[in-house]
PyMOL Python script that loads the backbone (N, CA, C, O; Angstrom):
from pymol import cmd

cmd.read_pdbstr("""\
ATOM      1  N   UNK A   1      17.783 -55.708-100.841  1.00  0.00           N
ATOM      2  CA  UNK A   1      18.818 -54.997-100.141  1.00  0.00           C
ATOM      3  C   UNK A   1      20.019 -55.928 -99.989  1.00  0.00           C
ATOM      4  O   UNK A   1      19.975 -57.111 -99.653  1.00  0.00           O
ATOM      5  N   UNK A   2      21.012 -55.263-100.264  1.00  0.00           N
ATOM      6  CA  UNK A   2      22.396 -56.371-100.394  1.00  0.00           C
ATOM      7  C   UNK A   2      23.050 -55.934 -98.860  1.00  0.00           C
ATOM      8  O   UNK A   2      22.719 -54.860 -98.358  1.00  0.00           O
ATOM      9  N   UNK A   3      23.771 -56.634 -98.333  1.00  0.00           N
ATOM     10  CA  UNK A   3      24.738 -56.482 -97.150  1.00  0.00           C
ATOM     11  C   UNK A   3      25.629 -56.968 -96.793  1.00  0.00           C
ATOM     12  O   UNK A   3      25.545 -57.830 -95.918  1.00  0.00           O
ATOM     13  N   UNK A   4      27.142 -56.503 -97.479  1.00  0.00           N
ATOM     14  CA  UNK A   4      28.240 -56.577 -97.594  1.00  0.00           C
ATOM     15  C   UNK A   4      29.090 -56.513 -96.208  1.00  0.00           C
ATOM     16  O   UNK A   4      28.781 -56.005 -95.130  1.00  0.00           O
ATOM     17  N   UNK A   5      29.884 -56.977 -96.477  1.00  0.00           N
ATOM     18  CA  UNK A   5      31.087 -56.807 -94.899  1.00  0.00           C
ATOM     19  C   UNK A   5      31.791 -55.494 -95.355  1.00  0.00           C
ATOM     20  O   UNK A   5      31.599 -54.882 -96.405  1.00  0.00           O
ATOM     21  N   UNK A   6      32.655 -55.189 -94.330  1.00  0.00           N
ATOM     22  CA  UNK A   6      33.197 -53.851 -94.233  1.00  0.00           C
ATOM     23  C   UNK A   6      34.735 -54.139 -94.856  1.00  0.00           C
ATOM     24  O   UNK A   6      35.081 -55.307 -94.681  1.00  0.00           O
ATOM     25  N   UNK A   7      35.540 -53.454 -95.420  1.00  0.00           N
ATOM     26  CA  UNK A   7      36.506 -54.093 -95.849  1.00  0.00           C
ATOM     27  C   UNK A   7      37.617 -54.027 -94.686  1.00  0.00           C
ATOM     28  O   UNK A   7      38.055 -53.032 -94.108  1.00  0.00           O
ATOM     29  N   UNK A   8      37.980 -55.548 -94.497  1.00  0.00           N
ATOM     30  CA  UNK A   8      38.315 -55.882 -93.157  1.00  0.00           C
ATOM     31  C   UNK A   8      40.402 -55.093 -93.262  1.00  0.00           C
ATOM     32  O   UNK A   8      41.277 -55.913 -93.540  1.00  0.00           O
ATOM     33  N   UNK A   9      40.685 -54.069 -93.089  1.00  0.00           N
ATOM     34  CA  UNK A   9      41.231 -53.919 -92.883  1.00  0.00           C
ATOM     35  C   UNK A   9      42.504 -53.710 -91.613  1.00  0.00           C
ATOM     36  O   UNK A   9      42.361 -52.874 -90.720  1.00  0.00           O
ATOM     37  N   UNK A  10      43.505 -54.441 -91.693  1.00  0.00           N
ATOM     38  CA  UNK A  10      44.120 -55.232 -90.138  1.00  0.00           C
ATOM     39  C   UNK A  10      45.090 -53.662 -89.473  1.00  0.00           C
ATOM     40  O   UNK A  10      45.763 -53.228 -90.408  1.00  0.00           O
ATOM     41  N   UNK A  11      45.173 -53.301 -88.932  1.00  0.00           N
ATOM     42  CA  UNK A  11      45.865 -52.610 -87.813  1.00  0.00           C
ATOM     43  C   UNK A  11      47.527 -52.700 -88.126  1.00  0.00           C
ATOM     44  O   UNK A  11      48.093 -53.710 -87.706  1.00  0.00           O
ATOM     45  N   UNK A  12      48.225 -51.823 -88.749  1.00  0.00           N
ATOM     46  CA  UNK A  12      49.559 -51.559 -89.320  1.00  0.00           C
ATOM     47  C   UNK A  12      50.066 -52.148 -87.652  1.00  0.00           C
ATOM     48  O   UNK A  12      49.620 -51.429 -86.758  1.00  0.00           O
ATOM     49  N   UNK A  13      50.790 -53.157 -87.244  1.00  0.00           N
ATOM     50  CA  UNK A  13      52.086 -53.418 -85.978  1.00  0.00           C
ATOM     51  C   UNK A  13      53.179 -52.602 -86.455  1.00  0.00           C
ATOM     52  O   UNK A  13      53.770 -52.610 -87.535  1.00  0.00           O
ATOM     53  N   UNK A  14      53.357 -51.704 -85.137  1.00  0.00           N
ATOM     54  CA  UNK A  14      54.687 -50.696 -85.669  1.00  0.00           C
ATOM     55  C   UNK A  14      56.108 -51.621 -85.684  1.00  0.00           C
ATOM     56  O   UNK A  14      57.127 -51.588 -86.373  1.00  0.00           O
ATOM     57  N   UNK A  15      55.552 -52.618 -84.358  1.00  0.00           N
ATOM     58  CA  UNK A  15      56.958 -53.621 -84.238  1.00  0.00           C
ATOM     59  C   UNK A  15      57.600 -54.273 -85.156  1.00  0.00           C
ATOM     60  O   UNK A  15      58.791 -54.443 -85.418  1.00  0.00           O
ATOM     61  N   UNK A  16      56.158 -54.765 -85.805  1.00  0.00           N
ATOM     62  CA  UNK A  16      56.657 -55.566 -87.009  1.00  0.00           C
ATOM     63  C   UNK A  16      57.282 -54.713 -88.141  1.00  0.00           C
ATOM     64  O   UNK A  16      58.243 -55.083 -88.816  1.00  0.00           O
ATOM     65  N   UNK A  17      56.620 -53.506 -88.280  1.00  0.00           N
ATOM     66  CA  UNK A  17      57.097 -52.936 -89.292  1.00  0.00           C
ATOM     67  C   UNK A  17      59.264 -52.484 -88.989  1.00  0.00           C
ATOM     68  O   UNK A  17      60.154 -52.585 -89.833  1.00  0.00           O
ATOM     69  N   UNK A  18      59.359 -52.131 -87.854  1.00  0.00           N
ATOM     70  CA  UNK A  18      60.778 -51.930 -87.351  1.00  0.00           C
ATOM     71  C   UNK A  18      61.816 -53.632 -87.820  1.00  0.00           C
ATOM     72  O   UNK A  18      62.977 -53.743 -88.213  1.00  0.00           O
ATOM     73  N   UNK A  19      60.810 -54.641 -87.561  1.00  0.00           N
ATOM     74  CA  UNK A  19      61.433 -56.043 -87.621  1.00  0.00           C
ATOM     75  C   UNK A  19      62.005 -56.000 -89.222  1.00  0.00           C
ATOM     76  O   UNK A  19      63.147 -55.949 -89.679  1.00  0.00           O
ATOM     77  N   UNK A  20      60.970 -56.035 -89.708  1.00  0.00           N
ATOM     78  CA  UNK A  20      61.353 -55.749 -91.406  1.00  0.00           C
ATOM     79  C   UNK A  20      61.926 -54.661 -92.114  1.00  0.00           C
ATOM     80  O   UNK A  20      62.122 -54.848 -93.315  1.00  0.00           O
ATOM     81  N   UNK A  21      62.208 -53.662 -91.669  1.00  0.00           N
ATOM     82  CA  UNK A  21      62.884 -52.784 -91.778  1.00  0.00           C
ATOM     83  C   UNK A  21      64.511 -53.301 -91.393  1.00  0.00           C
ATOM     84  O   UNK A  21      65.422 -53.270 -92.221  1.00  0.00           O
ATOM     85  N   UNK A  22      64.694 -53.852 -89.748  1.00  0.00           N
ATOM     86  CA  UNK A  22      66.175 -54.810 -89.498  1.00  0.00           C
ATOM     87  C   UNK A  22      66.607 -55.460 -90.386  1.00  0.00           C
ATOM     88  O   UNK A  22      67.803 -55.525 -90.667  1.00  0.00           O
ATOM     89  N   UNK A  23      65.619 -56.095 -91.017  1.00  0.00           N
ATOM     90  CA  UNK A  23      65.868 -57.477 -91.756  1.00  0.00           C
ATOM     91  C   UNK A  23      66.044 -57.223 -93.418  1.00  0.00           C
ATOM     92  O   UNK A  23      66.384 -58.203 -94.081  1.00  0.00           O
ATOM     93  N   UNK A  24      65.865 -56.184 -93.977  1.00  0.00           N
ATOM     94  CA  UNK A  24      66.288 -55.531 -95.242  1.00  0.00           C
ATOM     95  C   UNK A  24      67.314 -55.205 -94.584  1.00  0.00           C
ATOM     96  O   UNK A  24      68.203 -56.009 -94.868  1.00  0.00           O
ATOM     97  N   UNK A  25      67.769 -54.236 -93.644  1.00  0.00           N
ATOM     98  CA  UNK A  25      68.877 -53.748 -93.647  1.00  0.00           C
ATOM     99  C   UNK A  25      70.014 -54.611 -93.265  1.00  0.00           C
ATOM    100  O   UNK A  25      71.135 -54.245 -93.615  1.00  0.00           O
ATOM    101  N   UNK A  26      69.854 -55.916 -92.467  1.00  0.00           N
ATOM    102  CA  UNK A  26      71.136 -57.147 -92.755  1.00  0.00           C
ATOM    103  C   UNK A  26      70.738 -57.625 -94.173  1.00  0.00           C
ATOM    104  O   UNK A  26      71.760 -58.197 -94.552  1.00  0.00           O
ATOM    105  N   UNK A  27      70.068 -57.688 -94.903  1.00  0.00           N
ATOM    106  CA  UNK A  27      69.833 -58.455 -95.696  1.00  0.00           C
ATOM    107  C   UNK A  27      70.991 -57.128 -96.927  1.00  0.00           C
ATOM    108  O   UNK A  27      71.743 -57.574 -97.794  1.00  0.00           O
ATOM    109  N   UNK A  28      70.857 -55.915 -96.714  1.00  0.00           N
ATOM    110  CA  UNK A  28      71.629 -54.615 -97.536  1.00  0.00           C
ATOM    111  C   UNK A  28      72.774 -55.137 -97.245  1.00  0.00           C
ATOM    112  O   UNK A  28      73.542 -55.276 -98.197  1.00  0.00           O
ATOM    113  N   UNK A  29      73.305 -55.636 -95.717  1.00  0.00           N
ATOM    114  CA  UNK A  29      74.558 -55.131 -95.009  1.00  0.00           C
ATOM    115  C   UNK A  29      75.174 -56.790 -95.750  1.00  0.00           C
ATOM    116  O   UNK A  29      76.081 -57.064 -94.964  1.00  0.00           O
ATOM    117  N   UNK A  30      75.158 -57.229 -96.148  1.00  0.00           N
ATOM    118  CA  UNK A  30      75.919 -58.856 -96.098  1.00  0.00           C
ATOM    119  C   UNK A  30      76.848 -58.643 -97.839  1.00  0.00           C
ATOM    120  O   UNK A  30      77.140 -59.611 -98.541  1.00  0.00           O
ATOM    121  N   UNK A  31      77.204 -56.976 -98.266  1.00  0.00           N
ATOM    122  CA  UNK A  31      77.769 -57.260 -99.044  1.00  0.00           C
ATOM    123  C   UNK A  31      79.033 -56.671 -98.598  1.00  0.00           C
ATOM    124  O   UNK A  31      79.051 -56.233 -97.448  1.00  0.00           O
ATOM    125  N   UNK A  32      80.279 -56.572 -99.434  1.00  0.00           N
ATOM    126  CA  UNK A  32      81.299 -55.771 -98.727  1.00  0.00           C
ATOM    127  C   UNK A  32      81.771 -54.841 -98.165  1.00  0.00           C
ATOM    128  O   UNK A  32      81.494 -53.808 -98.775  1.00  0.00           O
ATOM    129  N   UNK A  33      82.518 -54.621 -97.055  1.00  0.00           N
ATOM    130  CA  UNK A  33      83.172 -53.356 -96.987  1.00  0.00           C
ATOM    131  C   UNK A  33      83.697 -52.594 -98.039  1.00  0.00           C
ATOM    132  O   UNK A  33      84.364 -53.154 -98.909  1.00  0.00           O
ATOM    133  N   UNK A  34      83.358 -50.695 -98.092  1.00  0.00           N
ATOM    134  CA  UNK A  34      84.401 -50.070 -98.725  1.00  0.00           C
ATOM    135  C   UNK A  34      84.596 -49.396 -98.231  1.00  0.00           C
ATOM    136  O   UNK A  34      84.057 -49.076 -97.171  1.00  0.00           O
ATOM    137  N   UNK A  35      85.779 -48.686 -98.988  1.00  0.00           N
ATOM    138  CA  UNK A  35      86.162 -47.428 -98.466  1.00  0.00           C
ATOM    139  C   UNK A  35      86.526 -46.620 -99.464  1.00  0.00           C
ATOM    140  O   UNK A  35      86.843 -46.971-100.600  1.00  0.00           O
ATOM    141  N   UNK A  36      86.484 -45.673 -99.090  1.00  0.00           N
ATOM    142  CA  UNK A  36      86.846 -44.237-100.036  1.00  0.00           C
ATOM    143  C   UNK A  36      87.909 -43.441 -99.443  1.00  0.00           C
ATOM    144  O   UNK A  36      87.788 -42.701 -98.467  1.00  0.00           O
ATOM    145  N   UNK A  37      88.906 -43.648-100.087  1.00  0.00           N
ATOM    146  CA  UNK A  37      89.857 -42.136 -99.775  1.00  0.00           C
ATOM    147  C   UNK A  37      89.798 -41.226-100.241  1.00  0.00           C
ATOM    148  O   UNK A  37      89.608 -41.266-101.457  1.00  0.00           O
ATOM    149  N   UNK A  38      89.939 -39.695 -99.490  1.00  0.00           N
ATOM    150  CA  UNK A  38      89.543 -38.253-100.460  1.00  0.00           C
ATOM    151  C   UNK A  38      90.615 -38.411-101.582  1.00  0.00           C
ATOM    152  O   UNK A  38      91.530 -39.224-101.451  1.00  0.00           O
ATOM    153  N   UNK A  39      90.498 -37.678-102.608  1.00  0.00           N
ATOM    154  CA  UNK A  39      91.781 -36.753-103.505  1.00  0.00           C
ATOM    155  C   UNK A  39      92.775 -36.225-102.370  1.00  0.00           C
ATOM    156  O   UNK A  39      93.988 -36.316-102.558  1.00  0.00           O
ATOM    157  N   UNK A  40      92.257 -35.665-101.176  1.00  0.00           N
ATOM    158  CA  UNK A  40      93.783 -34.880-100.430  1.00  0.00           C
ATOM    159  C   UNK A  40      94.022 -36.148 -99.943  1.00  0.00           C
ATOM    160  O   UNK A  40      95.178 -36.288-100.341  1.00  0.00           O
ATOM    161  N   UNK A  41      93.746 -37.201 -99.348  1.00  0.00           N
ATOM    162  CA  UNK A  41      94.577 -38.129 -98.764  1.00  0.00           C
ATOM    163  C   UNK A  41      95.526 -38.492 -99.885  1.00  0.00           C
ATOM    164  O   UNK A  41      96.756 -38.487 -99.838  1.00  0.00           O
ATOM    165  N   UNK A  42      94.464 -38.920-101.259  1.00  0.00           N
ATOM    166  CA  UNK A  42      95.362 -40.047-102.378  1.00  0.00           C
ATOM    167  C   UNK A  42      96.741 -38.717-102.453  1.00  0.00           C
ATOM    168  O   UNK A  42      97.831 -39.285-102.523  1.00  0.00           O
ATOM    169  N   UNK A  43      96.875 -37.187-102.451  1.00  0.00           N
ATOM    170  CA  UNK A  43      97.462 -36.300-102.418  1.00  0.00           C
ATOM    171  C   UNK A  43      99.172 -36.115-101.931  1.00  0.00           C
ATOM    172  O   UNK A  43     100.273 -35.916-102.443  1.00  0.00           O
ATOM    173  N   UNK A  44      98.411 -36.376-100.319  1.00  0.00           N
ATOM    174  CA  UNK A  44      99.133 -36.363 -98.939  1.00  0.00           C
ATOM    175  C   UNK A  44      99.729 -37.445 -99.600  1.00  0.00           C
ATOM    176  O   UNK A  44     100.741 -37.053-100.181  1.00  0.00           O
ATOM    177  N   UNK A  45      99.515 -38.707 -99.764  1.00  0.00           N
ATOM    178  CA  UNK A  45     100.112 -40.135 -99.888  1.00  0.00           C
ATOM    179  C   UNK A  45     101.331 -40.038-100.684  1.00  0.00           C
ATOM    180  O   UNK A  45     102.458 -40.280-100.253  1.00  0.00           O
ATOM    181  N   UNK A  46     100.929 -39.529-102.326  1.00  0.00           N
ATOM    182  CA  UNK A  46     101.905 -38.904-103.507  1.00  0.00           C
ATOM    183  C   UNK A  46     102.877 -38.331-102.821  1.00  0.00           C
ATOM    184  O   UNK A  46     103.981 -38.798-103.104  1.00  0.00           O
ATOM    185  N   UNK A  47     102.883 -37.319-101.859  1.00  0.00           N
ATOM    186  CA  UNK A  47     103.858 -36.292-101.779  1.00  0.00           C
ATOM    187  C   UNK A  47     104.532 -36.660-100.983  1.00  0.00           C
ATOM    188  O   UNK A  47     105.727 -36.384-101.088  1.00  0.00           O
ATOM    189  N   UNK A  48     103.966 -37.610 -99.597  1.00  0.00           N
ATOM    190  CA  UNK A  48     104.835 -38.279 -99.040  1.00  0.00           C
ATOM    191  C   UNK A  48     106.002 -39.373 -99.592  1.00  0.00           C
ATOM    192  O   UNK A  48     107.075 -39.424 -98.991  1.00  0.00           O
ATOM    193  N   UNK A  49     105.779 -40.152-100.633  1.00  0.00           N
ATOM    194  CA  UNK A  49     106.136 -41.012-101.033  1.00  0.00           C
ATOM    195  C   UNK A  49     107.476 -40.283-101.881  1.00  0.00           C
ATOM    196  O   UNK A  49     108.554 -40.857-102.030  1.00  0.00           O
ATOM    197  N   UNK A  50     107.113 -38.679-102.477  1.00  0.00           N
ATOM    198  CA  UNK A  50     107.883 -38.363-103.274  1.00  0.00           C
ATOM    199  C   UNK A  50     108.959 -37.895-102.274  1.00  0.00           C
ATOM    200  O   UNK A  50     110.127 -38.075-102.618  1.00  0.00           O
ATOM    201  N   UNK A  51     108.775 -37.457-101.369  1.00  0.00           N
ATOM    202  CA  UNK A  51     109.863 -36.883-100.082  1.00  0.00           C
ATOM    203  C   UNK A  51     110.617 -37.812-100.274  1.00  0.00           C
ATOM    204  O   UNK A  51     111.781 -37.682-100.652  1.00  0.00           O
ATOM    205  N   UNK A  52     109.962 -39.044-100.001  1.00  0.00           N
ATOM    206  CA  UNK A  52     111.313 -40.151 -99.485  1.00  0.00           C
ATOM    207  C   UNK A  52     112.197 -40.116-100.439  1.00  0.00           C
ATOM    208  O   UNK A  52     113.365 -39.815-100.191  1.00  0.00           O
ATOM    209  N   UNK A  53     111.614 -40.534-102.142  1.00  0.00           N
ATOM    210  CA  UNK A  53     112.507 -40.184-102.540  1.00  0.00           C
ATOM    211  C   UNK A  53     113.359 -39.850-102.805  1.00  0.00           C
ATOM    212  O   UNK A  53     114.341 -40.426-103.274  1.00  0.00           O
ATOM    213  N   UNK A  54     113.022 -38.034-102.368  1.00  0.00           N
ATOM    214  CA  UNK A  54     113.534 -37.116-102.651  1.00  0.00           C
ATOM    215  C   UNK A  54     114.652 -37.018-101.619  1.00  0.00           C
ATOM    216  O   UNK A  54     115.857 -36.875-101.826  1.00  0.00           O
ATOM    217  N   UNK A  55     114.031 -37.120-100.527  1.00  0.00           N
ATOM    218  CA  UNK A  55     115.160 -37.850 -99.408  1.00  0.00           C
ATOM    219  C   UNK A  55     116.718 -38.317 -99.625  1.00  0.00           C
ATOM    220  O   UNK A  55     117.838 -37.892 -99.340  1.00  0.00           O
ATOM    221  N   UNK A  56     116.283 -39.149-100.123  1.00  0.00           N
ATOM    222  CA  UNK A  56     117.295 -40.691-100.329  1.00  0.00           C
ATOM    223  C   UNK A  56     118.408 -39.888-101.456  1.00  0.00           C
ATOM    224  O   UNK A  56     119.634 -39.917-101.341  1.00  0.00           O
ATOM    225  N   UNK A  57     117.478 -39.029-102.786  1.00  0.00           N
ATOM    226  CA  UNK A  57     118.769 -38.439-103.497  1.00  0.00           C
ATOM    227  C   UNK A  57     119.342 -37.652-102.777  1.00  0.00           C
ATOM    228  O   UNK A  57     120.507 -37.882-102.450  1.00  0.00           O
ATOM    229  N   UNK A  58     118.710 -36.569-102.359  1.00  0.00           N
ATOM    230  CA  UNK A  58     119.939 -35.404-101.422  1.00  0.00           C
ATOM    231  C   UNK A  58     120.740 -36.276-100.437  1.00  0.00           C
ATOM    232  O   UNK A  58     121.771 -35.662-100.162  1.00  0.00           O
ATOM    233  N   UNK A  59     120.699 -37.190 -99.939  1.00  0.00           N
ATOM    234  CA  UNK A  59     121.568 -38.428 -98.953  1.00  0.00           C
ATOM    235  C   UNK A  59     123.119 -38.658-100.045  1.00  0.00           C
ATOM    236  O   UNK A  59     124.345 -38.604 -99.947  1.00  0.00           O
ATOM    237  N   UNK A  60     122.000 -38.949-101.110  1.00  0.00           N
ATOM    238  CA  UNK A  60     123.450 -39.911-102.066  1.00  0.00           C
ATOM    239  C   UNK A  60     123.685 -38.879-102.604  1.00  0.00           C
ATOM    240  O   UNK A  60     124.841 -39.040-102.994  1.00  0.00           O
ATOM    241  N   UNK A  61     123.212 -37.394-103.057  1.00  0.00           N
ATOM    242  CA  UNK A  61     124.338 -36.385-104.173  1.00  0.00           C
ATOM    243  C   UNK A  61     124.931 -35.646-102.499  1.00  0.00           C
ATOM    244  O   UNK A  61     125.959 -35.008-102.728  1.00  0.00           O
ATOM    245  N   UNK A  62     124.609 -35.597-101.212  1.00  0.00           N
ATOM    246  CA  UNK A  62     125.517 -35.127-100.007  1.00  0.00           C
ATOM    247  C   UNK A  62     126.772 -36.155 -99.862  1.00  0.00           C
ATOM    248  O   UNK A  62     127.944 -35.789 -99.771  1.00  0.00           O
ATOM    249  N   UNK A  63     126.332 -37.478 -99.855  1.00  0.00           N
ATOM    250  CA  UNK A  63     127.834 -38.225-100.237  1.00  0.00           C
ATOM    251  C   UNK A  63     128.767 -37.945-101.785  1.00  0.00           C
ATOM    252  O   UNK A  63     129.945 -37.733-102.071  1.00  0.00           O
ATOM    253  N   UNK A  64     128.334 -37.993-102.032  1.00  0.00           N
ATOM    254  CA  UNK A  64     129.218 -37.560-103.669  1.00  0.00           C
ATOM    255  C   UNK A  64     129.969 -36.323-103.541  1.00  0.00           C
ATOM    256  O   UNK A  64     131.039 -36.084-104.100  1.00  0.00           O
ATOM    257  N   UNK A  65     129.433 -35.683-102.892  1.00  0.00           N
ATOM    258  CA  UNK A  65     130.444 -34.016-102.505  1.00  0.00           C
ATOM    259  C   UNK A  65     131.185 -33.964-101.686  1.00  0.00           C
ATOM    260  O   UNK A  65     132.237 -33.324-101.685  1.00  0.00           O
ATOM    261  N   UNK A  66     130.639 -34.807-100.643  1.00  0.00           N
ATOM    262  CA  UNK A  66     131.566 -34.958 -99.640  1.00  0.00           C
ATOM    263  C   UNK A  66     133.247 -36.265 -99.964  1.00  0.00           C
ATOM    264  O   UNK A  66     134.216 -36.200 -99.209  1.00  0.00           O
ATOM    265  N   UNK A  67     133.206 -37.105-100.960  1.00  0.00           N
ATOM    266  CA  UNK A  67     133.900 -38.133-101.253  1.00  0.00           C
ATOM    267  C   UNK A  67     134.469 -37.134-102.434  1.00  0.00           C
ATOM    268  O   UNK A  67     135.542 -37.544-102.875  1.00  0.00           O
ATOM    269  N   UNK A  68     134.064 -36.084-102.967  1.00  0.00           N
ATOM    270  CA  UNK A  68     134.849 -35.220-104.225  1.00  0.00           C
ATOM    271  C   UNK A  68     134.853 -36.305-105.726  1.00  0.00           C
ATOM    272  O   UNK A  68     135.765 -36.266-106.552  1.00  0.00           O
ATOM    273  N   UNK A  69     133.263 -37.515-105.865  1.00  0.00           N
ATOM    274  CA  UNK A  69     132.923 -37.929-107.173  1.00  0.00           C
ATOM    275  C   UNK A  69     131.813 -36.931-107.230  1.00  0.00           C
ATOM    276  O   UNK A  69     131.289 -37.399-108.240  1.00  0.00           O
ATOM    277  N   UNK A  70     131.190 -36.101-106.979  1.00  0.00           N
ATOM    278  CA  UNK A  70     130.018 -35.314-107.384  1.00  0.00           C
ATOM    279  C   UNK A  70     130.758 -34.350-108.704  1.00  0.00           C
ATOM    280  O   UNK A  70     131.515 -33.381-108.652  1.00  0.00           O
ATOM    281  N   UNK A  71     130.168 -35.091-109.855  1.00  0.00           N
ATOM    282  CA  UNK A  71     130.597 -34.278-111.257  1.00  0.00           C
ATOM    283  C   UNK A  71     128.969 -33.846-111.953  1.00  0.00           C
ATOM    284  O   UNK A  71     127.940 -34.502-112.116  1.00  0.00           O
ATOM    285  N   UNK A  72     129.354 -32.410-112.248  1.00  0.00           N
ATOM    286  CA  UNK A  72     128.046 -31.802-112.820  1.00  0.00           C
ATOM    287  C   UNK A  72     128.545 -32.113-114.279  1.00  0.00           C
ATOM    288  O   UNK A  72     129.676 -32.247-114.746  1.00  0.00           O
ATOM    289  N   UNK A  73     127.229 -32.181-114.850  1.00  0.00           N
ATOM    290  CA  UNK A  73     127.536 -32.443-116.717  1.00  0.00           C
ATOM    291  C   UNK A  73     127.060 -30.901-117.103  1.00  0.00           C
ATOM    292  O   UNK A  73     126.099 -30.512-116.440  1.00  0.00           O
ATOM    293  N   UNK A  74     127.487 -30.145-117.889  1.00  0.00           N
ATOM    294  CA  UNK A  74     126.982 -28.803-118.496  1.00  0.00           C
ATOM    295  C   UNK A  74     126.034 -28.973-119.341  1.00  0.00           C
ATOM    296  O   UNK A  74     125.196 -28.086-119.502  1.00  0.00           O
ATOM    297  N   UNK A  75     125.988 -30.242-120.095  1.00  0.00           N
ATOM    298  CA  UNK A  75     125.273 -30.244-121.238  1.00  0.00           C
ATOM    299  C   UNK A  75     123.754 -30.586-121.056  1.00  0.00           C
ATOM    300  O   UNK A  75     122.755 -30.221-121.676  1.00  0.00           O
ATOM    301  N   UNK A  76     123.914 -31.297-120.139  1.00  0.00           N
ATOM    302  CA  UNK A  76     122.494 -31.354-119.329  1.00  0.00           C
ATOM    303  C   UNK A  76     121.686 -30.579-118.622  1.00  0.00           C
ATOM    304  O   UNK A  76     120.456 -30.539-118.587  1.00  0.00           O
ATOM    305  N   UNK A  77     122.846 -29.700-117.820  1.00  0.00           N
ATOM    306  CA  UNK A  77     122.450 -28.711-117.321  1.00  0.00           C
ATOM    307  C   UNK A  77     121.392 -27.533-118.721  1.00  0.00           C
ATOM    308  O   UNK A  77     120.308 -26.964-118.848  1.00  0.00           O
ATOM    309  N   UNK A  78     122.835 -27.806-119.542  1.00  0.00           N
ATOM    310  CA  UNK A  78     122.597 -26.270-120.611  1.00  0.00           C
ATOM    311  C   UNK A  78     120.929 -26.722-120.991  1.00  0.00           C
ATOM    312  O   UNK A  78     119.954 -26.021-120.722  1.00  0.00           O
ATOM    313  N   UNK A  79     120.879 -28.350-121.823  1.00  0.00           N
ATOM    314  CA  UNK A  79     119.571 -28.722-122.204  1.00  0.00           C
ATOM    315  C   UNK A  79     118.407 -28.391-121.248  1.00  0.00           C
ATOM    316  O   UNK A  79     117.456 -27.790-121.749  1.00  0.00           O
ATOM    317  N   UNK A  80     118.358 -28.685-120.010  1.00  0.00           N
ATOM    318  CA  UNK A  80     117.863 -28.360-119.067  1.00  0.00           C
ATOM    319  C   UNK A  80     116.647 -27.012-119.370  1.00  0.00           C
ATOM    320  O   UNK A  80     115.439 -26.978-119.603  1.00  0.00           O
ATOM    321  N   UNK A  81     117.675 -26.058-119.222  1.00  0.00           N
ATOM    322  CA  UNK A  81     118.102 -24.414-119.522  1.00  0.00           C
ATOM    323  C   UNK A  81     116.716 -24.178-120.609  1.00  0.00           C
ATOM    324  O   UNK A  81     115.568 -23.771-120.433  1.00  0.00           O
ATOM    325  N   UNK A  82     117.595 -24.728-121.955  1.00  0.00           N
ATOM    326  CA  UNK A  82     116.504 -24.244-122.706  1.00  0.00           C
ATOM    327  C   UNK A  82     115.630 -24.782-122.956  1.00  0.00           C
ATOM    328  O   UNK A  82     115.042 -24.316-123.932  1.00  0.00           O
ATOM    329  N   UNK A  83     114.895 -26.213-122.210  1.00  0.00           N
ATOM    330  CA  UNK A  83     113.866 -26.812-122.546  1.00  0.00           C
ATOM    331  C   UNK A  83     112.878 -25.575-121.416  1.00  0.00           C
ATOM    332  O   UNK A  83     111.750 -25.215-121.752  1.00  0.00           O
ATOM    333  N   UNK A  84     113.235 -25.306-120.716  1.00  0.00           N
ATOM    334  CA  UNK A  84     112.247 -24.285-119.553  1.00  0.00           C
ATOM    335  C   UNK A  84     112.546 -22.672-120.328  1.00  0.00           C
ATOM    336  O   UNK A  84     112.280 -21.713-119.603  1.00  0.00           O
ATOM    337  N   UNK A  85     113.017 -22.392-121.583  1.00  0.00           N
ATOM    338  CA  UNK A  85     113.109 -21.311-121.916  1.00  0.00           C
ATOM    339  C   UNK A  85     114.126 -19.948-121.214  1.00  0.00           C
ATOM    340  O   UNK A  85     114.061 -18.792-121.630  1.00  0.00           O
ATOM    341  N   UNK A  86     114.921 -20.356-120.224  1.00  0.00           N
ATOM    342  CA  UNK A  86     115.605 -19.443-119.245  1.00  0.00           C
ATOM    343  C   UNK A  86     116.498 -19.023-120.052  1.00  0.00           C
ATOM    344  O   UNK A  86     117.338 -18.207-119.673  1.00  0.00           O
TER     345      UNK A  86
END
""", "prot")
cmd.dss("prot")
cmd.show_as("cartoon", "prot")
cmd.util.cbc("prot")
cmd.orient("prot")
């Protein structure tokens, strides 16, 4: 008759298991910050940026009319015209 031990299996510590769980997750956390901006922010950003722009010309062609140098070219205009088919 043979008589073996029982297979000594130890009692899972929940504590410990939470400890090592912390310790992967600084061990995850020690690489960089990122960040993500949506498409509507990168969006918002574009359109703001184009205002100013857009801003700044109606500023300088409102001085030009008002000083009487605001000269329209026709030919640009006309090209204009028929590159949009009108």
């Amino acid at each position: 008759m043979r008589i073996e031990r029982p297979n000594q299996i130890q009692p899972i510590n929940p504590y410990r298991q939470q400890e090592m769980k912390q310790d992967e997750t600084k061990a995850k956390g020690k690489g960089r910050d990122q960040l993500e901006i949506s498409n509507e922010a990168l969006e918002l950003q574009r359109t703001q940026e184009t205002e100013a722009e857009r801003n700044e010309r109606i500023a300088e062609l409102k001085k030009q009319v008002q000083e009487g140098t605001y000269h329209v070219d026709a030919k640009v205009i006309a090209e204009a015209l028929l590159k949009k088919g009108l």
